[in-house]
N, C-alpha and C positions, 0 to 999 in steps of 0.2 A: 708433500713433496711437489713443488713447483717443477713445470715446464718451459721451456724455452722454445720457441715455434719462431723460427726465421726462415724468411722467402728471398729469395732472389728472381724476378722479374727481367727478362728481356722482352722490347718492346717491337712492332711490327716495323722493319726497315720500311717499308708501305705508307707508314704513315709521316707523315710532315711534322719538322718542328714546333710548330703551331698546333696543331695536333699531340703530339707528344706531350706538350706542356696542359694538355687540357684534360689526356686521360690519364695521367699522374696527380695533377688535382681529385679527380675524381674516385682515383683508388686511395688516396689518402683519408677523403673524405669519408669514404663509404664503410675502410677498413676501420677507422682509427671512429667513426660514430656508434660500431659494437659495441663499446665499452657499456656496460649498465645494460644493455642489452641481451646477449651472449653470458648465461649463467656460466662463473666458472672463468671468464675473460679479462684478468686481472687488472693488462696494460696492452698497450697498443701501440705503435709508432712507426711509422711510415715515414721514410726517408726520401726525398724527390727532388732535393737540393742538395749544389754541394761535388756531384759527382765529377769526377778528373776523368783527364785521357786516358788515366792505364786503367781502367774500369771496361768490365764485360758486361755487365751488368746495368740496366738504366732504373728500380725502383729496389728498394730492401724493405719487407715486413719485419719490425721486431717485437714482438709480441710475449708475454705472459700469462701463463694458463693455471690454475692453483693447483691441478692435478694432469696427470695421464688420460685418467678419465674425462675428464675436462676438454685436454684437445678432441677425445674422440666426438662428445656431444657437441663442440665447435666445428667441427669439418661439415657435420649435416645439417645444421641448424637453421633454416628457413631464412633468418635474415644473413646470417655469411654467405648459404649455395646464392642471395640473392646478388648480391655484391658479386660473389666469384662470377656469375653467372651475368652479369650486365655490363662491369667496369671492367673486369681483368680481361677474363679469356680471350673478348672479341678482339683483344689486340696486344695480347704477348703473343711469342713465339715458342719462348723457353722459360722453362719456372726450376728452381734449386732450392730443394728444401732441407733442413737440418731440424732438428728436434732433440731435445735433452735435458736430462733432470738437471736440476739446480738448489 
């Protein structure tokens, strides 16, 4: 029973265009390099292009997990808390998350 794990990221009004565009690379990067990593981490993709004016939102994780169990060993897993914990938080404001079998 696969997982579906999507994020929605909004980014620090704080921070500059220039800026913007460099910790969006950087969450792409960091998220979307679990793969192989992350037991259980099936797919990966990060969206950072693309987005239009009627959007609230400035990054989209969309992610595949093989099980339930699966997301739970990915949420603590040493190299995602490291990711969450260097690329994202210092510079969202707001995160939306959804989760569900597939």
């Amino acid at each position: 029973m696969q997982v579906k794990h999507i994020i929605l990221w909004t980014l620090s009004p704080e921070l500059t265009e220039e800026e913007k565009d460099k910790v969006k690379k950087g969450i792409k990067e960091g998220l979307e390099g679990l793969v192989g990593t992350v037991p259980g981490l099936l797919k990966c993709q990060v969206n950072i292009n693309g987005r239009l004016s009627s959007s609230n939102c400035d990054v989209m994780l969309d992610s595949t997990l093989e099980s339930p169990e699966a997301l739970k060993a990915y949420a603590t897993h040493p190299a995602h808390v490291a990711v969450a914990e260097t690329k994202v938080k210092p510079f969202t404001i707001q995160r939306v998350c959804l989760d569900y079998v597939i």
